[in-house]
C-alpha positions as a Markdown table, in Angstrom:
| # | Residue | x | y | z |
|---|---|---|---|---|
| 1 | Unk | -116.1 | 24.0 | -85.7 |
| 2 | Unk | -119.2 | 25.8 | -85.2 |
| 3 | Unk | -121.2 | 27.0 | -82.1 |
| 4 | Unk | -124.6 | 25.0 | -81.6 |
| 5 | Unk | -126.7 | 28.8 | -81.1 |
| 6 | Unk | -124.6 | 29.9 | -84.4 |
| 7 | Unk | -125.9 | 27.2 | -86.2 |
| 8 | Unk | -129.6 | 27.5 | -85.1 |
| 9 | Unk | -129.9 | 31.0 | -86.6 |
| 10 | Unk | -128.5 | 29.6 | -89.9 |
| 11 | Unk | -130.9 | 29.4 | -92.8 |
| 12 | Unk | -131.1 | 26.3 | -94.6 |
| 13 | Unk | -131.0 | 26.8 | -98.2 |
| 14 | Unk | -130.9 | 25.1 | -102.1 |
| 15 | Unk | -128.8 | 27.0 | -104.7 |
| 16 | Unk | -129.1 | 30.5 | -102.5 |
| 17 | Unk | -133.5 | 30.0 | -102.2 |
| 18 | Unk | -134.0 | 29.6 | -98.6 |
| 19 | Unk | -136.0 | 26.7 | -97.5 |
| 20 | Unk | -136.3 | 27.2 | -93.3 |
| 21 | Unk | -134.4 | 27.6 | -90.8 |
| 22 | Unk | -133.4 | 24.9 | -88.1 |
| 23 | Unk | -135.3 | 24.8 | -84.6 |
| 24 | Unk | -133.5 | 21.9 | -83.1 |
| 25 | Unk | -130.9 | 19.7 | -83.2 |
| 26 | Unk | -131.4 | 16.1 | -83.0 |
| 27 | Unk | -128.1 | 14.4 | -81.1 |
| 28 | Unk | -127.5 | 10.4 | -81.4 |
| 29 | Unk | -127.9 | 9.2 | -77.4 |
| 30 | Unk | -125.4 | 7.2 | -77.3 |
| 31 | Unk | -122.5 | 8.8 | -78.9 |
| 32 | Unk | -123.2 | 12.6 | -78.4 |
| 33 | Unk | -123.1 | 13.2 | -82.2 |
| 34 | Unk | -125.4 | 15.4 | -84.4 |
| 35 | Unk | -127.3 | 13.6 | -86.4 |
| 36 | Unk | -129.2 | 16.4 | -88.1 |
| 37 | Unk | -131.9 | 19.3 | -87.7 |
| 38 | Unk | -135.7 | 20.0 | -87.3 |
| 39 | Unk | -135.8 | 22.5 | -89.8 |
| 40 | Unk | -139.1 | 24.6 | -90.3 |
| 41 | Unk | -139.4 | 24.9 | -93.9 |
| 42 | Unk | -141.5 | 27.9 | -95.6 |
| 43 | Unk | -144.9 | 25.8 | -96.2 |
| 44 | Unk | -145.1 | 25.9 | -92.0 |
| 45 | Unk | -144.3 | 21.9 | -91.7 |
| 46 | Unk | -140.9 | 20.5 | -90.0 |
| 47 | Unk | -138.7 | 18.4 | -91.9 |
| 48 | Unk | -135.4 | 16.5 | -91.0 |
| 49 | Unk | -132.0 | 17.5 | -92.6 |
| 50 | Unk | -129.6 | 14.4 | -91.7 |
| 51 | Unk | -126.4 | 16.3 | -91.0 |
| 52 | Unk | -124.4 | 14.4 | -93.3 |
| 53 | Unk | -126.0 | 15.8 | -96.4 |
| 54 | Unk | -125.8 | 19.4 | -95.0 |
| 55 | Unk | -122.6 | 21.3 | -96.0 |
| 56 | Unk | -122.0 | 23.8 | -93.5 |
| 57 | Unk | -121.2 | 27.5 | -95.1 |
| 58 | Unk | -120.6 | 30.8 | -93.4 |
| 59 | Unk | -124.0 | 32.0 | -94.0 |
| 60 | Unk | -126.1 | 29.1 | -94.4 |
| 61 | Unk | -126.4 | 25.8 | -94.3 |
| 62 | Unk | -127.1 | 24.9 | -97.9 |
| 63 | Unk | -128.1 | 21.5 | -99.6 |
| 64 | Unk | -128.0 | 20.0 | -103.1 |
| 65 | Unk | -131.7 | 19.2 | -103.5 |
| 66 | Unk | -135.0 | 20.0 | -101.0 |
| 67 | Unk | -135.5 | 16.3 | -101.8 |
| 68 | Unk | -133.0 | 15.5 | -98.6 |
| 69 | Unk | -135.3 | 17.6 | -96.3 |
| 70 | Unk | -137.1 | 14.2 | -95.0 |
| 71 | Unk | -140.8 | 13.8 | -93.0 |
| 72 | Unk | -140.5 | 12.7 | -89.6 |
| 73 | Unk | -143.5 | 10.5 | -89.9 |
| 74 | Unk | -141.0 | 8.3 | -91.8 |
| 75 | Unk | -138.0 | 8.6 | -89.5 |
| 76 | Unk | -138.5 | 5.6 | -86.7 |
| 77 | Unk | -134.8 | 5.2 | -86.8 |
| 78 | Unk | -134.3 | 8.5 | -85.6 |
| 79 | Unk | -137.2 | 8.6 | -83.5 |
| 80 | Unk | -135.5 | 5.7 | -81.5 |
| 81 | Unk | -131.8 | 6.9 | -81.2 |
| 82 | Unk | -132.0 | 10.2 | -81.3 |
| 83 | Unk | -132.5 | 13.1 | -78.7 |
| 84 | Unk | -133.0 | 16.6 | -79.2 |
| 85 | Unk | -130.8 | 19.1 | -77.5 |
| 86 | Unk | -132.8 | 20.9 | -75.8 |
| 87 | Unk | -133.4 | 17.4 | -73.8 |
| 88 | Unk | -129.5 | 17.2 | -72.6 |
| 89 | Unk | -130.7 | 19.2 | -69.7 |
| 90 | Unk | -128.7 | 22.6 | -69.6 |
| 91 | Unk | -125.7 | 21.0 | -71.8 |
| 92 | Unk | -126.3 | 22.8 | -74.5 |
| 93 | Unk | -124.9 | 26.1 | -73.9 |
| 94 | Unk | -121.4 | 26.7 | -75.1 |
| 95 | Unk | -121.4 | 23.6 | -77.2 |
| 96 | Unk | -119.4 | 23.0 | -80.3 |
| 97 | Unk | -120.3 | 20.6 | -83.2 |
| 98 | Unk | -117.4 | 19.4 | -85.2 |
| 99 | Unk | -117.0 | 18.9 | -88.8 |
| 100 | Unk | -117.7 | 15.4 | -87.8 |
| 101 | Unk | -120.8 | 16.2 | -86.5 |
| 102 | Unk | -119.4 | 15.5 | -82.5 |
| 103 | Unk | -120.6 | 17.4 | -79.6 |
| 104 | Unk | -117.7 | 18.9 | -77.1 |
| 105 | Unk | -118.1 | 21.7 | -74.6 |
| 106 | Unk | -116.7 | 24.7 | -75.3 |
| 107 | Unk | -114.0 | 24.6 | -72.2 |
| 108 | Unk | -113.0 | 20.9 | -74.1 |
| 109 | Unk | -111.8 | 22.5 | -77.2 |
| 110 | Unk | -110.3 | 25.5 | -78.6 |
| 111 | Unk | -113.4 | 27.1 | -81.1 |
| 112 | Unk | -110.4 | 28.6 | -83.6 |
């Protein structure tokens, strides 16, 4: 379980190269799950990571191939059910993210 600012200052990288670093989180509406990040890559243009193809390290959040970072001119999907976390109005502070990708406050769970 990781905390949502912890994750934020993590850089997002392919076989140790760094390719950004997340600016947002985008958050399903309906089920308070993360569904990925806005990640400002290197070449100044942001990309989506979908969450599930992120593996979550210590020091970064590292991925197989820059081929998953996606352009959100082509995600309508997300577009539609998604929100970013900034836009669940003072929620975000002191909120966890699962392995699982789910969204509790911090007095909901224990962080160990």
């Amino acid at each position: 379980m990781r905390r949502v600012e912890e994750l934020l200052r993590l850089p997002v990288t392919v076989r140790g190269i760094e390719l950004g670093r997340p600016v947002e989180l985008l958050v399903d509406r309906g089920s308070r799950r993360l569904l990925g990040f806005d990640v400002l890559c290197g070449d100044a243009a942001h990309r989506f990571l979908p969450f599930a193809v992120a593996s979550v390290q210590a020091g970064e959040i590292e991925v197989e191939t820059p081929l998953v970072l996606l352009d959100f001119g082509q995600l309508d999907f997300y577009r539609e059910q998604a929100t970013t976390l900034r836009n669940l109005e003072g929620e975000a502070a002191g909120l966890y993210v699962r392995r699982d990708g789910t969204l509790e406050p911090a007095d909901a769970t224990d962080p160990r």
